[in-house]
Chimera marker file (.cmm) of the C-alpha trace (Angstrom):
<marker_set name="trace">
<marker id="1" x="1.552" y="-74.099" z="81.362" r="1" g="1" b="0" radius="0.5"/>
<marker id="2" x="-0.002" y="-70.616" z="81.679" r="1" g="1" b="0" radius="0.5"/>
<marker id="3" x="-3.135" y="-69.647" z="80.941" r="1" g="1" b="0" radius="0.5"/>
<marker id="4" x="-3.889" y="-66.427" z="79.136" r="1" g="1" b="0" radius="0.5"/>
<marker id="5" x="-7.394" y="-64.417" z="79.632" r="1" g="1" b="0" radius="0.5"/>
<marker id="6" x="-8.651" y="-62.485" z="76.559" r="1" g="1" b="0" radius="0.5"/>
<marker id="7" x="-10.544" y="-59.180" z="77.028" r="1" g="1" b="0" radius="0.5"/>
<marker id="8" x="-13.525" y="-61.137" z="75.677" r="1" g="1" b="0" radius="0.5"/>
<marker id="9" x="-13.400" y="-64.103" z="78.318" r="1" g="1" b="0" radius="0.5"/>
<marker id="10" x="-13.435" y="-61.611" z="81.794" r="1" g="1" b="0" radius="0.5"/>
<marker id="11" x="-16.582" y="-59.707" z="79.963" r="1" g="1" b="0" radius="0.5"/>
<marker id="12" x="-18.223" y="-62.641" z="79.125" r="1" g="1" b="0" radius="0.5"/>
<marker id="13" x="-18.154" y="-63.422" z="82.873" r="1" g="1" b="0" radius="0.5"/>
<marker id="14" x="-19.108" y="-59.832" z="83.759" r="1" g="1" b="0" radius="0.5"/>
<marker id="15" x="-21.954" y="-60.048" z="81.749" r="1" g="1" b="0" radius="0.5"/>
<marker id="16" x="-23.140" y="-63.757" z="82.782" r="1" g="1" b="0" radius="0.5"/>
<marker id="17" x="-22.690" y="-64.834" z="79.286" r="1" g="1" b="0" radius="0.5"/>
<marker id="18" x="-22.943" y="-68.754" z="78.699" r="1" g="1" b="0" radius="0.5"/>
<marker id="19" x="-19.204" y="-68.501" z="79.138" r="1" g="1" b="0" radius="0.5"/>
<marker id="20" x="-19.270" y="-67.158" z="82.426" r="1" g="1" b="0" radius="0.5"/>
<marker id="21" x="-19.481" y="-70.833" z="84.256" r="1" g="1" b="0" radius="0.5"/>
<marker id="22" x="-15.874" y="-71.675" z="82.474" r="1" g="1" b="0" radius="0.5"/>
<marker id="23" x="-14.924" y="-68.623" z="83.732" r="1" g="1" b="0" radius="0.5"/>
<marker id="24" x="-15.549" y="-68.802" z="87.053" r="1" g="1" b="0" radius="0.5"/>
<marker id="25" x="-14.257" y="-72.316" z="87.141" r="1" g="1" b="0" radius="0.5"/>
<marker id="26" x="-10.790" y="-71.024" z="85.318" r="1" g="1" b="0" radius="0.5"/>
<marker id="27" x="-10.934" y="-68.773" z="88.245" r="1" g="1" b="0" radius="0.5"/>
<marker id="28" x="-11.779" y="-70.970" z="91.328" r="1" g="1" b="0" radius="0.5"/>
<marker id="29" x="-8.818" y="-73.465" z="89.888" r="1" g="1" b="0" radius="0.5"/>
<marker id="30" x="-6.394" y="-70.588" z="89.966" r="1" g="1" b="0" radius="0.5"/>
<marker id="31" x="-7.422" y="-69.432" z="93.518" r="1" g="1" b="0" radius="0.5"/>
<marker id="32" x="-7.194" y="-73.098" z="94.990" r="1" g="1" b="0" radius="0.5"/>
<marker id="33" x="-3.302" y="-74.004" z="93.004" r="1" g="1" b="0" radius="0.5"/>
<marker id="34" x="-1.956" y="-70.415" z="93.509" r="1" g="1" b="0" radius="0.5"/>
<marker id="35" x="-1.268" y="-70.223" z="89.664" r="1" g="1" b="0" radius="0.5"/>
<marker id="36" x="-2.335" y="-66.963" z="88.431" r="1" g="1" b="0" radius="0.5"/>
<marker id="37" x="-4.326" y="-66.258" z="85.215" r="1" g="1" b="0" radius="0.5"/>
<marker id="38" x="-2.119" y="-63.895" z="82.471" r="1" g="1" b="0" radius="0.5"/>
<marker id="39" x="-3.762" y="-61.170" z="81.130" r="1" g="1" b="0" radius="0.5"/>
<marker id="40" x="-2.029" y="-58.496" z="79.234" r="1" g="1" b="0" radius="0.5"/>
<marker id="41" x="-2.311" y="-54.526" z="80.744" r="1" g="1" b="0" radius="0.5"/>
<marker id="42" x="-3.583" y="-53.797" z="76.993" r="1" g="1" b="0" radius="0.5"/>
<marker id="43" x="-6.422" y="-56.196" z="77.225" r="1" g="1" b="0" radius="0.5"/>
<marker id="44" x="-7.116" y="-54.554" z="80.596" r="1" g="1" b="0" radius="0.5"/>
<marker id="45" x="-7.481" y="-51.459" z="79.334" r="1" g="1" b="0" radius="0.5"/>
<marker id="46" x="-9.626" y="-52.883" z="76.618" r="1" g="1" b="0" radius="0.5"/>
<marker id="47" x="-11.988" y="-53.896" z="79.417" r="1" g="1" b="0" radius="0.5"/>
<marker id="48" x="-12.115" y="-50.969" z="81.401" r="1" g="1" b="0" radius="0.5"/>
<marker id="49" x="-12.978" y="-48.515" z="78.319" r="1" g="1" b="0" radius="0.5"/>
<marker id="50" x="-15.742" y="-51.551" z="77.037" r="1" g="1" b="0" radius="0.5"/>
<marker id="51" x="-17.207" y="-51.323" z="80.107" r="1" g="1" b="0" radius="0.5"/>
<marker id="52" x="-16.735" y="-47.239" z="80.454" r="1" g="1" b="0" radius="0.5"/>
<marker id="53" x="-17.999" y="-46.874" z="77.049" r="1" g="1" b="0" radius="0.5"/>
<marker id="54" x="-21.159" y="-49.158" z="77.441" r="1" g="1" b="0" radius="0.5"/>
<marker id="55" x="-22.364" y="-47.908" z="80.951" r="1" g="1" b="0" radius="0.5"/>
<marker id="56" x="-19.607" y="-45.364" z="82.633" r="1" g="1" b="0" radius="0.5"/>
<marker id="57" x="-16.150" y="-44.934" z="84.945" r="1" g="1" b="0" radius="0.5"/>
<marker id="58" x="-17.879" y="-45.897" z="87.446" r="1" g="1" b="0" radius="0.5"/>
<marker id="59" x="-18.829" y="-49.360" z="86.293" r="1" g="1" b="0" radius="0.5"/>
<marker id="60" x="-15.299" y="-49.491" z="85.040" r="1" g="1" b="0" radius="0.5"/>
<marker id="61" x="-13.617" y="-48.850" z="88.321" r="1" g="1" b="0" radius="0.5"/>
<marker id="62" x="-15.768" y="-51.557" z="89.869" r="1" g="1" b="0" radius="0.5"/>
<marker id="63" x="-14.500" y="-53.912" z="87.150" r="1" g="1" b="0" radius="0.5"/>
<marker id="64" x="-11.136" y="-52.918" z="87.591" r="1" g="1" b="0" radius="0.5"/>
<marker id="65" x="-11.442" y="-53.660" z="91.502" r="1" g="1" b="0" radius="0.5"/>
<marker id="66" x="-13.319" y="-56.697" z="90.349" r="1" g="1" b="0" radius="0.5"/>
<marker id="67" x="-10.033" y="-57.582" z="88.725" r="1" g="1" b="0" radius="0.5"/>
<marker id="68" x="-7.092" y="-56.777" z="91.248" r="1" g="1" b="0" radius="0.5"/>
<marker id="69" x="-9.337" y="-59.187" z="93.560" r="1" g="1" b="0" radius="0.5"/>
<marker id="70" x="-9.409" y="-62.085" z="91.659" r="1" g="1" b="0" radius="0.5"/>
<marker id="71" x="-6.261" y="-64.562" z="91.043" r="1" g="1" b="0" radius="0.5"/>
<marker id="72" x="-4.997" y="-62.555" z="87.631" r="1" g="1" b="0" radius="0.5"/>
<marker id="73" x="-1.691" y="-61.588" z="87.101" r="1" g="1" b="0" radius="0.5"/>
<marker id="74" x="-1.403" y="-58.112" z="84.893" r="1" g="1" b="0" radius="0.5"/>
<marker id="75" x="1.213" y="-58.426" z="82.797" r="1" g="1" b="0" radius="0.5"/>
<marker id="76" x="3.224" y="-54.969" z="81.284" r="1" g="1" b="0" radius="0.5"/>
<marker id="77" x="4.339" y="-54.519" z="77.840" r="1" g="1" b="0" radius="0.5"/>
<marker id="78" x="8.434" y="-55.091" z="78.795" r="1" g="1" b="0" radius="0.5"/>
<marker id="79" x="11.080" y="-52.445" z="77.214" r="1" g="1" b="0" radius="0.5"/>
<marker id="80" x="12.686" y="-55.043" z="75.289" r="1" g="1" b="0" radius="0.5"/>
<marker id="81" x="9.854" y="-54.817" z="72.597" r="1" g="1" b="0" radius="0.5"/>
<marker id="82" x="9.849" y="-58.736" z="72.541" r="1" g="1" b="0" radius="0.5"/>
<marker id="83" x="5.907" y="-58.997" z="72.976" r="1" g="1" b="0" radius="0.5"/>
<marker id="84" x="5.642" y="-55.762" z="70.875" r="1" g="1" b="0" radius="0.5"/>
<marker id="85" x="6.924" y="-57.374" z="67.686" r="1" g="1" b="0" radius="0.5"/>
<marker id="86" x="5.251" y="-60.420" z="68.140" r="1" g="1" b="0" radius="0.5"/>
<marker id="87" x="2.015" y="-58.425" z="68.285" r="1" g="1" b="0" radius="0.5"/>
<marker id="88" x="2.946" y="-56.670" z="64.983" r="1" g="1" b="0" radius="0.5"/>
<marker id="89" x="3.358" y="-60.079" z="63.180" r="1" g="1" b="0" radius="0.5"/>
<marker id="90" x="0.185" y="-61.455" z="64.312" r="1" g="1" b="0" radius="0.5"/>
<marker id="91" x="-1.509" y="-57.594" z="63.112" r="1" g="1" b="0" radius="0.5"/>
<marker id="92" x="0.447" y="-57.778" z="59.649" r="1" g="1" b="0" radius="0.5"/>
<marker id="93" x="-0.826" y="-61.714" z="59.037" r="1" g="1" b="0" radius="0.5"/>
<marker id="94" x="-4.443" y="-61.216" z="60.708" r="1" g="1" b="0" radius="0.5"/>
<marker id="95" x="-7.417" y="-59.284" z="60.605" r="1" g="1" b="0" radius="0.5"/>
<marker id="96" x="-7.353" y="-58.856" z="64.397" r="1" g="1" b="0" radius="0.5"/>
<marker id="97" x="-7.915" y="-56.019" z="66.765" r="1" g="1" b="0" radius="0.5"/>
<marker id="98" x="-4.503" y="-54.747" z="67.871" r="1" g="1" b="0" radius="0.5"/>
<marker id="99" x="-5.351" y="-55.932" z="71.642" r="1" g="1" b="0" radius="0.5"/>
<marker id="100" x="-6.313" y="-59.191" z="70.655" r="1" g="1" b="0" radius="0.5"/>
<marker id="101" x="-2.861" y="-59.532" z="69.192" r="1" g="1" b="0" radius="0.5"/>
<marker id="102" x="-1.450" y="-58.736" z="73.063" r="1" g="1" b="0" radius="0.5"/>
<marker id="103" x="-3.512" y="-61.737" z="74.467" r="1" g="1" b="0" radius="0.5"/>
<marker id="104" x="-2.121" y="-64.090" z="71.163" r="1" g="1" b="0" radius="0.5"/>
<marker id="105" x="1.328" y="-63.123" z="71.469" r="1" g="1" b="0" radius="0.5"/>
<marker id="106" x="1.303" y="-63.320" z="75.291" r="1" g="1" b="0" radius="0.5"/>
<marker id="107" x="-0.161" y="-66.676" z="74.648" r="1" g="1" b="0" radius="0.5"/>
<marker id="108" x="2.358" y="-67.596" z="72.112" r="1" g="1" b="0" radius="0.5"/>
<marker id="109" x="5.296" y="-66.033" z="73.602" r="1" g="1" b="0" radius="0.5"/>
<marker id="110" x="4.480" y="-67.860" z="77.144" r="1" g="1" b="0" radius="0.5"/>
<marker id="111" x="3.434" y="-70.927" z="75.464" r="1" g="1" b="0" radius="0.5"/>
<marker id="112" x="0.303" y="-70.693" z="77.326" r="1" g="1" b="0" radius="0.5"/>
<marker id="113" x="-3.402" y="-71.789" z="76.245" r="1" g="1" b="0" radius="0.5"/>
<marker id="114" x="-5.574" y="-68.521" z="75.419" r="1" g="1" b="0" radius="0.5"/>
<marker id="115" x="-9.151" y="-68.641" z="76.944" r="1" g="1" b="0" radius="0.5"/>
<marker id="116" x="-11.712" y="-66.737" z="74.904" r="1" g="1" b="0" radius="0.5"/>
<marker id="117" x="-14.629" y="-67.255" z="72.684" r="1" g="1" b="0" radius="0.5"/>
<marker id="118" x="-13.420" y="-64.140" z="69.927" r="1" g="1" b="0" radius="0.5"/>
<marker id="119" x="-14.008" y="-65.648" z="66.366" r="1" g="1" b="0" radius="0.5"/>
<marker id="120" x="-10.706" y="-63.429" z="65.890" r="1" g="1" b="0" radius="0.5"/>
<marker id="121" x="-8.596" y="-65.741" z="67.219" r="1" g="1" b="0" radius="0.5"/>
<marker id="122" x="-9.401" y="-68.877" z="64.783" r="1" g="1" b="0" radius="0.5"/>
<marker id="123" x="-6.751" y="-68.110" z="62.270" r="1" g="1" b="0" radius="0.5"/>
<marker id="124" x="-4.373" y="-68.667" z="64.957" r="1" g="1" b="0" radius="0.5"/>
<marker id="125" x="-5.299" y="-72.175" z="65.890" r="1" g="1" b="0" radius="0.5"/>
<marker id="126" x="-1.646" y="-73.982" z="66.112" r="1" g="1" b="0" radius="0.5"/>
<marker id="127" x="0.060" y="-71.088" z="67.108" r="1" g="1" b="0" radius="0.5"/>
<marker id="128" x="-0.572" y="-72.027" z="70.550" r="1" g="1" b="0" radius="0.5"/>
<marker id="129" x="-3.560" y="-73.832" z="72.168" r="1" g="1" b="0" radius="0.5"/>
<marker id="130" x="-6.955" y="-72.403" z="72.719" r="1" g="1" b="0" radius="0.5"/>
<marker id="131" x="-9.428" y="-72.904" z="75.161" r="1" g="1" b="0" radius="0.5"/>
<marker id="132" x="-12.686" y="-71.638" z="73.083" r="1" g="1" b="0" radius="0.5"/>
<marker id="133" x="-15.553" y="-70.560" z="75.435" r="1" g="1" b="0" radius="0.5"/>
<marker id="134" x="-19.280" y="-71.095" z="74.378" r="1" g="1" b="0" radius="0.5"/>
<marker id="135" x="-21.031" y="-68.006" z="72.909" r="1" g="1" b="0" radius="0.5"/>
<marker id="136" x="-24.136" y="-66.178" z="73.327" r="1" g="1" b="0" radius="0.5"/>
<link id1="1" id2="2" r="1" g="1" b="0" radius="0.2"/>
<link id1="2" id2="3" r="1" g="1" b="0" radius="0.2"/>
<link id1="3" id2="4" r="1" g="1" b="0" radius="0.2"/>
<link id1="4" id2="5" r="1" g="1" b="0" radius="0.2"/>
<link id1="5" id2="6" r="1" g="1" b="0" radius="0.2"/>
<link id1="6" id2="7" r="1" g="1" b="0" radius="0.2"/>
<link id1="7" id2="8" r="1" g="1" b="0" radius="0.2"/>
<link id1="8" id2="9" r="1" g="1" b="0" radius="0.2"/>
<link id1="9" id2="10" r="1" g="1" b="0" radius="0.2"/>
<link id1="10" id2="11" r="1" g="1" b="0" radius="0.2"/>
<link id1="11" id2="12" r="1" g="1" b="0" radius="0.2"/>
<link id1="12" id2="13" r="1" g="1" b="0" radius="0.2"/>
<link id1="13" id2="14" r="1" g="1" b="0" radius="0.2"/>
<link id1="14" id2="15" r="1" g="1" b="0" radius="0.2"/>
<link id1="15" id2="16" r="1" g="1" b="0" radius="0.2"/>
<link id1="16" id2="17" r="1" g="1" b="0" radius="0.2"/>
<link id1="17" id2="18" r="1" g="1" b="0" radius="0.2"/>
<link id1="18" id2="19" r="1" g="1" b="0" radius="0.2"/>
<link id1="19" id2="20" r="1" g="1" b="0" radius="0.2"/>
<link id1="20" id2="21" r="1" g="1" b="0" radius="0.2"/>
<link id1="21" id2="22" r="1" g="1" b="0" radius="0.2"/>
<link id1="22" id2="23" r="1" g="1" b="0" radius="0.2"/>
<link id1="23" id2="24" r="1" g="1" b="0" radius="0.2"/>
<link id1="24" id2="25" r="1" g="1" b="0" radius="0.2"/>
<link id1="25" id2="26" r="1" g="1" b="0" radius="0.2"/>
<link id1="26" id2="27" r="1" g="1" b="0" radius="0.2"/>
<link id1="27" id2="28" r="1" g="1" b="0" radius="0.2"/>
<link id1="28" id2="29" r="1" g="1" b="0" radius="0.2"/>
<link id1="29" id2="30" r="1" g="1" b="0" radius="0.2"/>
<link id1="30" id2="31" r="1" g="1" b="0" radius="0.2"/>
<link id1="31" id2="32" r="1" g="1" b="0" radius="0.2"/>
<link id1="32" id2="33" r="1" g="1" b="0" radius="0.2"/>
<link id1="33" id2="34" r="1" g="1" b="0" radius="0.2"/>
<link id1="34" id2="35" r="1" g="1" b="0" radius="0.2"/>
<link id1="35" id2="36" r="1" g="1" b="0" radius="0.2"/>
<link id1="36" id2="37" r="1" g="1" b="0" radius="0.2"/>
<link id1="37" id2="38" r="1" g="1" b="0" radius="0.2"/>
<link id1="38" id2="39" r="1" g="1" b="0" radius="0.2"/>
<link id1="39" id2="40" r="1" g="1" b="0" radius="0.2"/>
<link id1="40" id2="41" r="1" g="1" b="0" radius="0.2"/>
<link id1="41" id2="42" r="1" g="1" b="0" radius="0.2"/>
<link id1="42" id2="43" r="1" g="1" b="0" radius="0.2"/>
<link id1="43" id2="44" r="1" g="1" b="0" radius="0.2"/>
<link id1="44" id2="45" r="1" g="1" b="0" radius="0.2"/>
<link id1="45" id2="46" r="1" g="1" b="0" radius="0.2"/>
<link id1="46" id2="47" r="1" g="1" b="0" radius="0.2"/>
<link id1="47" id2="48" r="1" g="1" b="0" radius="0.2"/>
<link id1="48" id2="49" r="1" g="1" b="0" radius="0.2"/>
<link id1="49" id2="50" r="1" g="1" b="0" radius="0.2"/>
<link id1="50" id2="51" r="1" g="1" b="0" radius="0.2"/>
<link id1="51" id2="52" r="1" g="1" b="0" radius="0.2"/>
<link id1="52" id2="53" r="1" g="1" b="0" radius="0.2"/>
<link id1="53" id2="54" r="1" g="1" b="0" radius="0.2"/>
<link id1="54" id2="55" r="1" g="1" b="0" radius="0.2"/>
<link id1="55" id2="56" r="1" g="1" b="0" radius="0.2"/>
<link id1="56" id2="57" r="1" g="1" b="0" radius="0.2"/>
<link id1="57" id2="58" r="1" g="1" b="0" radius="0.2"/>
<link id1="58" id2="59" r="1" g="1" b="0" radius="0.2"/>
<link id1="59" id2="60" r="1" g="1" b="0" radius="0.2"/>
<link id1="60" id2="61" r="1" g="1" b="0" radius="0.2"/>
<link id1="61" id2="62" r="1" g="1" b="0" radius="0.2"/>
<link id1="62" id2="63" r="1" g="1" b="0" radius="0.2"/>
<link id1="63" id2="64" r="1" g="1" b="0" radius="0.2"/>
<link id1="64" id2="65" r="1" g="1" b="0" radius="0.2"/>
<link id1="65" id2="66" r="1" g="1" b="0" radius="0.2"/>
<link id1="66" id2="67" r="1" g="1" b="0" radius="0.2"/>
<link id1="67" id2="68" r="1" g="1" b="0" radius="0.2"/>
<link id1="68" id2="69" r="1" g="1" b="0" radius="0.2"/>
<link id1="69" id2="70" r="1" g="1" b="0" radius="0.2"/>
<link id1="70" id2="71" r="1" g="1" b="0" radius="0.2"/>
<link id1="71" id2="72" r="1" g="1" b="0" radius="0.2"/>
<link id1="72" id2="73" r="1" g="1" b="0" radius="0.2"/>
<link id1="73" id2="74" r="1" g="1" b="0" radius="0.2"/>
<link id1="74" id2="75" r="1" g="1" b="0" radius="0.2"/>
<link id1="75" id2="76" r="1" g="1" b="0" radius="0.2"/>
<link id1="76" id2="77" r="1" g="1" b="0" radius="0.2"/>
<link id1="77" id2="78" r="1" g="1" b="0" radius="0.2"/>
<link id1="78" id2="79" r="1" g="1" b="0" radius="0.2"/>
<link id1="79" id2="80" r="1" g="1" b="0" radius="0.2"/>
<link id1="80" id2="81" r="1" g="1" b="0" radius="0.2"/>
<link id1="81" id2="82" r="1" g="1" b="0" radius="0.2"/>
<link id1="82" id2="83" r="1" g="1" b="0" radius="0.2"/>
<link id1="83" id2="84" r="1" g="1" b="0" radius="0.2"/>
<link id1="84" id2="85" r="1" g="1" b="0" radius="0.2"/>
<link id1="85" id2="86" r="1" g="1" b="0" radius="0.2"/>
<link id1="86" id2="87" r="1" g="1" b="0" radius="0.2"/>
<link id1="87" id2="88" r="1" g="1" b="0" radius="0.2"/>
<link id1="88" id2="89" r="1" g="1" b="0" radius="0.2"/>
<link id1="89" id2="90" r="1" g="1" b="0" radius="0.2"/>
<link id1="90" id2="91" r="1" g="1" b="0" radius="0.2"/>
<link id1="91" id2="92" r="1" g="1" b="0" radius="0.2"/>
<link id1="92" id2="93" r="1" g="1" b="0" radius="0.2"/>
<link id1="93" id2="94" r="1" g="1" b="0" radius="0.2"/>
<link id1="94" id2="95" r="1" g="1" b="0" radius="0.2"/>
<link id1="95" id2="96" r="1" g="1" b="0" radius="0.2"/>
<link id1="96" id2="97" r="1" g="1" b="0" radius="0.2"/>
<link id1="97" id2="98" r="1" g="1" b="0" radius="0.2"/>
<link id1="98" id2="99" r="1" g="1" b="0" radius="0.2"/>
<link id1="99" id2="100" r="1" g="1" b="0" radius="0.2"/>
<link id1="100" id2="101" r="1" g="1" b="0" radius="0.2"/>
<link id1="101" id2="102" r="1" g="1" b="0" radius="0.2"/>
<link id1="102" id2="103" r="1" g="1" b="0" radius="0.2"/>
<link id1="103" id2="104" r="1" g="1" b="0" radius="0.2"/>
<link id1="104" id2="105" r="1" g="1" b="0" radius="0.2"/>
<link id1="105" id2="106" r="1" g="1" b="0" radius="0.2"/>
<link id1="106" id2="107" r="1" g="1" b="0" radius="0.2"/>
<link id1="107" id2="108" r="1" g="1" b="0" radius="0.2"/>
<link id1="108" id2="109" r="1" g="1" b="0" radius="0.2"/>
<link id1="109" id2="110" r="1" g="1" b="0" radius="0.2"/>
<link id1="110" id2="111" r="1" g="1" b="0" radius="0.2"/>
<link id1="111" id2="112" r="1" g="1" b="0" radius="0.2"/>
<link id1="112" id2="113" r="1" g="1" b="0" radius="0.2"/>
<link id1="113" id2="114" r="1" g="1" b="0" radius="0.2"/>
<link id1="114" id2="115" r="1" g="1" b="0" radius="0.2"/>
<link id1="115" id2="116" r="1" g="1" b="0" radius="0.2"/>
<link id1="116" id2="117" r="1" g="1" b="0" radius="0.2"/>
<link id1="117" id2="118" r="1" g="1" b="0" radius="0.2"/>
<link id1="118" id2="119" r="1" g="1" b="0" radius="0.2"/>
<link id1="119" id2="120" r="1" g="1" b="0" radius="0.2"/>
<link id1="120" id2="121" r="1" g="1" b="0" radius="0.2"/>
<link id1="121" id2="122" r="1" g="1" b="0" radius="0.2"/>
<link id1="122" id2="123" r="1" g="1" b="0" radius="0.2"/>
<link id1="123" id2="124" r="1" g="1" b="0" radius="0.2"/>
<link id1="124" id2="125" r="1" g="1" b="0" radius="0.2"/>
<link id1="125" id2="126" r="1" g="1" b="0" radius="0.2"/>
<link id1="126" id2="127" r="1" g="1" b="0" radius="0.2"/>
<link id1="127" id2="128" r="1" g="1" b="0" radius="0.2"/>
<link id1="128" id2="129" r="1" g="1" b="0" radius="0.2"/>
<link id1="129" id2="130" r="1" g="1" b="0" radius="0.2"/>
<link id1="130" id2="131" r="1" g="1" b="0" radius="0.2"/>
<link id1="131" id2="132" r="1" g="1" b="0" radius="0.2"/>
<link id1="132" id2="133" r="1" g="1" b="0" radius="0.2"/>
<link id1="133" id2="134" r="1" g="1" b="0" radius="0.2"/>
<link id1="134" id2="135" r="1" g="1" b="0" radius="0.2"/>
<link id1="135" id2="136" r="1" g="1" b="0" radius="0.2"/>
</marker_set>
């Protein structure tokens, strides 16, 4: 089974949030078996501009290198729109940030367990599992 990253689980472990320990575990357990994490190239780019935003490119770029070294596989939005339209569902039923619907729908469309500690995500409990992370 595949396991999804949200934006909010790789900046919690950035930041040395509470959650960062699960992180790092998620992470050492991927590097050991060879399975890669998921993460979707939207919720990459939400990382890199929270990061740009809240200190600069620079810090971004490091995160982004941060990234491509650790055992995370970036996944594209493919041309047949299938992850597209499941992302407009989840928008249309939930008060969710559009790239939080590209971690659910990867999630859901993988049938994967989504790591993250975003209270966004609780409507979707049984749409696929969730690994909740502890908050600040």
């Amino acid at each position: 089974m595949a396991t999804i990253l949200d934006a909010w689980a790789l900046m919690a472990y950035f930041e040395d949030e509470p959650a960062a320990p699960v992180v790092e575990q998620l992470l050492e357990t991927a590097q050991t078996s060879g399975e890669d994490l998921l993460l979707t190239a939207v919720n990459w780019g939400e990382i890199f501009y929270s990061v740009a935003r809240t200190s600069s490119i620079t810090a971004a770029e490091e995160a982004a290198r941060l990234i491509a070294a650790m055992p995370i596989r970036i996944i594209a939005v493919p041309d047949d729109l299938i992850l597209v339209r499941q992302v407009a569902i989840f928008k249309i039923a939930n008060r969710m940030s559009y790239a939080d619907c590209f971690a659910a729908a990867l999630a859901k469309l993988f049938g994967g367990t989504l790591v993250t500690g975003d209270e966004e995500f609780r409507p979707l409990e049984g749409e696929f599992p969730i690994q909740w992370l502890p908050r600040k």
